[in-house]
N, C-alpha and C positions, 0 to 999 in steps of 0.2 A: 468501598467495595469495588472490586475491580469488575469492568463493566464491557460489554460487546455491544455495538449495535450492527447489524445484519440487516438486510433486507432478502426476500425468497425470488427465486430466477424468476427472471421475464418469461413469458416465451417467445418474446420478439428476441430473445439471446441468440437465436440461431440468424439475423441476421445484427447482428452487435458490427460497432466499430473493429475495424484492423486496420492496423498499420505496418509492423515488422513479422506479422504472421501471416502464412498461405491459408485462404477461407479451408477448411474442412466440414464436413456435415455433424452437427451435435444430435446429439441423443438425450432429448428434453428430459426424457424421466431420468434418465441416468445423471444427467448436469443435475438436478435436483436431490439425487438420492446423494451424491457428491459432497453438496452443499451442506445438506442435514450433516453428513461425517463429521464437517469440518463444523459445526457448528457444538456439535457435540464436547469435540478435543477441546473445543476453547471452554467448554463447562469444566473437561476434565482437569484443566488447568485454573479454578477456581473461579473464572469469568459468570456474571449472570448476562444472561443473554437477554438482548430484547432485539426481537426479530421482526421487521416492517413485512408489508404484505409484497408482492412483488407489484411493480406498475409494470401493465402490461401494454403499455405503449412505448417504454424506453428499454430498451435492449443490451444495455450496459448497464442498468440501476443497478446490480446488485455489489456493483463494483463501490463501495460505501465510502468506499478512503478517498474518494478522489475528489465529491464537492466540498468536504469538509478537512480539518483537521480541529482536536481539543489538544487544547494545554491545559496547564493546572489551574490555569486563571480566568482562562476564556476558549470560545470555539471559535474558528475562522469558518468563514462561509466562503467560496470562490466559484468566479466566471469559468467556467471550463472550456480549455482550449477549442476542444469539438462542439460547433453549437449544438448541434443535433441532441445534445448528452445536458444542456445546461435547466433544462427542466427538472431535472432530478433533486437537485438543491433544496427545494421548496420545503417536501416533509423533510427532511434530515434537521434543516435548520430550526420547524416547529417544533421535532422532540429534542432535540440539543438544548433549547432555551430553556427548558426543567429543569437543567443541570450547570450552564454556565450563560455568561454575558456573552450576545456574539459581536463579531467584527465583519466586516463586510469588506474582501479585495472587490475595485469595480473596474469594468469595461474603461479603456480599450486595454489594462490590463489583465492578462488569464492567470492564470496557477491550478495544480492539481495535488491532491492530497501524495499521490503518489509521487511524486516528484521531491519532497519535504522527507528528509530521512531526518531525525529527533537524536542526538545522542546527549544527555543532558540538555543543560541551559542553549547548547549548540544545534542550531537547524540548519542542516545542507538543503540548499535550495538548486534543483535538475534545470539548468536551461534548457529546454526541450523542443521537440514540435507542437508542447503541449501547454507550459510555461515559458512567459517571454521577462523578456525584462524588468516591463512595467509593474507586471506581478510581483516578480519581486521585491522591485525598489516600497510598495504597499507593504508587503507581507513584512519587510524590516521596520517601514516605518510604526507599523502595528505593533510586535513585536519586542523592539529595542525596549519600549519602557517599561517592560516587564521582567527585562534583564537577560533577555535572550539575544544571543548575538543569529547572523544570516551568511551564510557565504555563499554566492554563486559558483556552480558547478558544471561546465557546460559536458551536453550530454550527448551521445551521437551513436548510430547502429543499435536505437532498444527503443520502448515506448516512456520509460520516465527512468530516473534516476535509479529507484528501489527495483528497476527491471536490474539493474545493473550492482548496486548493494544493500546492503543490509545491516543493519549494527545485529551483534551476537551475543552481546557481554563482553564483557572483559577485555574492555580496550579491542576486541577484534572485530572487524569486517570480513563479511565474506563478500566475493565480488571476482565481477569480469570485466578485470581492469580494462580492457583493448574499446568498454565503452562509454570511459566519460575521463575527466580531468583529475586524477591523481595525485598530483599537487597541490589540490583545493581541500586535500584534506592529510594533513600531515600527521605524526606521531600515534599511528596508529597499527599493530600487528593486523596481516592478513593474511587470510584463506583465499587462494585463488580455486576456482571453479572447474571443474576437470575441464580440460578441452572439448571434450566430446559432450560437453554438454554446455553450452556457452549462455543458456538462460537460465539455471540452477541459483542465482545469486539471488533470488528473493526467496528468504525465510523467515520465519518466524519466531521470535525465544522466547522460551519462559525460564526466567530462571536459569538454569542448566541443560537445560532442553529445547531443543531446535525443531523446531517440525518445519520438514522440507519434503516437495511431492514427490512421492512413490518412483516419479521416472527417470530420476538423477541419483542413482545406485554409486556411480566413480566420486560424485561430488561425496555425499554421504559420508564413505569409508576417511574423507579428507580430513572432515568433521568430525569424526568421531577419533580420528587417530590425535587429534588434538585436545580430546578429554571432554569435550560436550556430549550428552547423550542424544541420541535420533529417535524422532518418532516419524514415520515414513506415513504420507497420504495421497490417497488416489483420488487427486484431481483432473484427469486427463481429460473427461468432457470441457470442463472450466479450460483449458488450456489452450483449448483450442479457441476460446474467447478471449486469447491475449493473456490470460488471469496469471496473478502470483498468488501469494497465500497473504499477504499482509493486506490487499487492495479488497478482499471480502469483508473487512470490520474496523470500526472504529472504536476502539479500544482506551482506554482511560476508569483513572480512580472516582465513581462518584463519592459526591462529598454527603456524609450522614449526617 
């Protein structure tokens, strides 16, 4: 069964980590009411949801994708770049352990879920200001013997890799190329990102459908002219917390 996990907004979100984003003021109920949408879509996409409570002392918790990652065999646990943020790990990794064996990346190397874009047996790994090295050199050695290969990505002007792409299907990426290493992923059809909207490359697919937020309308028409359909979501409070749409849930088949 395919499976979400989500956690509900902090209210420490309104001061969350930023990095490539200028602070704006969030609107707690609305970042909330935001969150329930998108928690919704992922039902509507067959997903059962299991939704943590929010912690209300970490201010980026609900960002789910980033201490962990599942594969089909095991879940990765990781140090996160930001100390401030590394507490969050804790439950995700005690409900994660229902469902898979976990692995543990350790200090002094970091990694972030978001940085790990999955396209098959193949994992791009974001050298970041969030992921360093050592991470990854972990995360392959973990990794490899389960037949998954690792390739580092280095990544520059965004907060992780998936700020930057996204797999879609069908052999394609969508992405803003001008911010990471393009070479480090070859044989692949792309979507590039309208200009005018230069953080549009994190989406979402199911299937044949993309859910991309409500505020990248040039990106969209891009996407759809190449035969994907759009489901369009209003996460602008979230946005202003750095947020993409894949970094709210950790996603995977549980096993029956």
């Amino acid at each position: 069964m395919l499976t979400a996990i989500t956690r509900g907004v902090s209210p420490a979100i309104v001061n969350c980590e930023l990095t490539f984003v200028a602070r704006a003021p969030i609107d707690l109920a609305k970042a909330v009411e935001q969150h329930r949408a998108y928690e919704h879509a992922l039902e509507k996409f067959g997903a059962k949801v299991i939704s943590l409570p929010p912690e209300a002392a970490l201010g980026d918790s609900m960002f789910v994708e980033d201490p962990a990652m599942v594969l089909d065999e095991l879940a990765l646990i990781f140090p996160l770049g930001t100390e401030s943020r590394r507490g969050e790990a804790a439950s995700l990794a005690k409900l994660l352990s229902r469902f898979r064996a976990l692995k543990y990346v350790q200090l002094p190397g970091t990694a972030e879920g978001g940085d790990i874009l999955r396209v098959g047996r193949n994992l791009f790994a974001g050298l970041s200001k969030r992921t360093n090295e050592g991470g990854i050199r972990q995360l392959r050695s973990i990794v490899e013997d389960y037949g998954y290969t690792v390739t580092a990505v280095p990544v520059s002007g965004c907060l992780h890799l998936k700020s930057a792409v996204t797999f879609l299907g069908r052999n394609t990426l969508l992405a803003n190329r001008k911010w990471f290493d393009t070479s480090c992923m070859p044989g692949f059809e792309w979507i590039d990102v309208a200009p005018e909207e230069p953080h549009a490359a994190n989406a979402l697919a199911f299937d044949d459908t993309v859910i991309l937020p409500a505020s990248f309308p040039l990106t969209r028409a891009r996407i759809e002219a190449r035969g994907f359909k759009v489901l369009s979501l209003d996460i602008s409070e979230l946005q202003k917390a750095e947020s993409g749409l894949t970094c709210s849930s950790l996603l995977f088949n549980a096993k029956t």
